[in-house]
Structures are given as C-alpha cells and as structure tokens.
N, C-alpha and C positions, 0 to 999 in steps of 0.2 A: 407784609408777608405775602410770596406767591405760593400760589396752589397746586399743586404739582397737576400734571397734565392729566394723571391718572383718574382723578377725580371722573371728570368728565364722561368716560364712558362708562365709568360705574353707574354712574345717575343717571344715563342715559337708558343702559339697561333694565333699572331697575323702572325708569318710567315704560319701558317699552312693557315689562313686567305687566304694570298697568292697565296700559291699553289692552292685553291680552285678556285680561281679566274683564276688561268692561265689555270688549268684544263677545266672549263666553259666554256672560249673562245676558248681553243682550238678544245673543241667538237662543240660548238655552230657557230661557224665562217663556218668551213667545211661542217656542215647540213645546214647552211642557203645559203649557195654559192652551195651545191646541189641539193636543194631544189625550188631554184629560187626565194626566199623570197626576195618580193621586200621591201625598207626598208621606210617605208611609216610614216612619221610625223604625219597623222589623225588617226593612229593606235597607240590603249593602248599596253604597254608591254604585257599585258594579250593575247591580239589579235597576236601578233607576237609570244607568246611562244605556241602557240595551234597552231602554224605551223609547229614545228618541234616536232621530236619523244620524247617520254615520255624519254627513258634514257638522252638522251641529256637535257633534261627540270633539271632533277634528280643535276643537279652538279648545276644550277643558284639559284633552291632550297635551296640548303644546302649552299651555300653560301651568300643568303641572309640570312638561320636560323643562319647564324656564325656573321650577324652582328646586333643579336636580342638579347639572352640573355647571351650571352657573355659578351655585354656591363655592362653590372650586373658583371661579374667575373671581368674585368678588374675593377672596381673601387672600389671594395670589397678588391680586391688582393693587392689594390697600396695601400688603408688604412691601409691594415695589414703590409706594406712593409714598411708605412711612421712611424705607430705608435709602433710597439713593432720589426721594423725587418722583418717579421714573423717567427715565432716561428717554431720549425722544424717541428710539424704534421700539420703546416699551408702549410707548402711548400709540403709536401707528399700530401694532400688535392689539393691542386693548380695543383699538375701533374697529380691526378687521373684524376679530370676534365678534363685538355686537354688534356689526355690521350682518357677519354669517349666521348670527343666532335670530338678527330680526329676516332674513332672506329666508331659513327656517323655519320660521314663524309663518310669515305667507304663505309657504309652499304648501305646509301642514292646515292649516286653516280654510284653504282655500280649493284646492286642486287634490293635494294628499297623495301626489307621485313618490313612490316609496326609493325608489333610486334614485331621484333627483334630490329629497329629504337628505337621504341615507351620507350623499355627496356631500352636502352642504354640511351634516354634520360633522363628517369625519375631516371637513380641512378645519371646520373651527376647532374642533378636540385637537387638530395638531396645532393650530396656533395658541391655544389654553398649553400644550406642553411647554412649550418653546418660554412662552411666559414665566410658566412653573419650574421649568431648568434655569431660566435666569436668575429669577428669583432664589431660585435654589444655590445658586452660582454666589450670591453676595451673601445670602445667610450663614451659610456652613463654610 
C-alpha cells in the first residue's frame, strides 16, 4: 500500500506544532521563574501573559495561531489524501502551506514584523483555499 503524499506535510505540521510548543515553554518557563510570576488560579491567561515580555508572549501566540486555521488544512489535506490520494499539485500546495505557516512561525516568534506576518499569512490562507476548492471540486 502507498501513502498518499498528503500524509507528509500533515505530520510535518503538526510536528512543527510541536516545536512551537516546546519553544513557548522554554522561553516562558525561564521569564516566569524570573519574573517571580506567581501562578495564581483567579488569574485569566490573559492576566498572566501581560506579565511577561512581548517576545516571550510572541511564541504562545503563534502557537495558539497553529492551532486555529491549521485545523482547516489538516482536514482539507486528509480529504484530499482519503479521496483521490492527493494529486501531486495537491501535495506541492500542502508543503507550501507548511512551508508558509512555519516562515510565519519564525517571523512571529522572533522579530514579530506585523506586515511581513500579516504577508506570509494571507498567501498561505490562499494556498489553504485553493486546496479547499479542490477538495471542494471532487467532493460535491
């Protein structure tokens, strides 16, 4: 049995997911233990992220954006993987995306240029549509 190509940057993603997360706690752990952030149950997340610095915020950000419309690509990707395979500009399509959403990743994490973010997000949402009208195209 082969594996359709889609596979691929599904689990790709979702390990970049990963990294993003281990990223977060490793910045966020160390600012909050030097910060003296007490860890306080009647406080919103909100109220605890406004205690530490904006870059350290920058990585819990982008990993919660990875578990927003991502969720859109991963079930976009599995239909196209379940119903025709995906097709090979399906799969070129699938890496751009996580290829944009991990360039997003960095830019958020790191620097946090809001037009260059803003850039990178809106060609991966179009490459997530292009996907989703494919998919859309074999389904219906």
């Amino acid at each position: 049995m082969s594996l359709s190509p889609m596979f691929a940057p599904i689990v790709a993603l979702a390990l970049w997911s990963m990294v993003m997360w281990a990223w977060l706690y490793a910045t966020r752990i160390p600012a909050m233990s030097k910060l003296k952030v007490p860890l306080d149950n009647t406080k919103t997340p909100a109220d605890l992220a406004a205690q530490v610095p904006p870059n350290v915020r920058w990585k819990a950000d982008n990993y919660n954006h990875l578990m927003e419309q991502p969720t859109v690509f991963y079930a976009v990707a599995l239909v196209l993987a379940l119903v025709d395979g995906g097709a090979a500009i399906d799969g070129w399509l699938a890496w751009a995306y996580v290829g944009l959403r991990i360039v997003h990743s960095l830019i958020q994490a790191t620097v946090n240029v809001i037009m260059a973010r803003f850039l990178v997000f809106t060609l991966s949402t179009i490459v997530l549509i292009v996907l989703a009208v494919r998919a859309a195209m074999i389904v219906f």
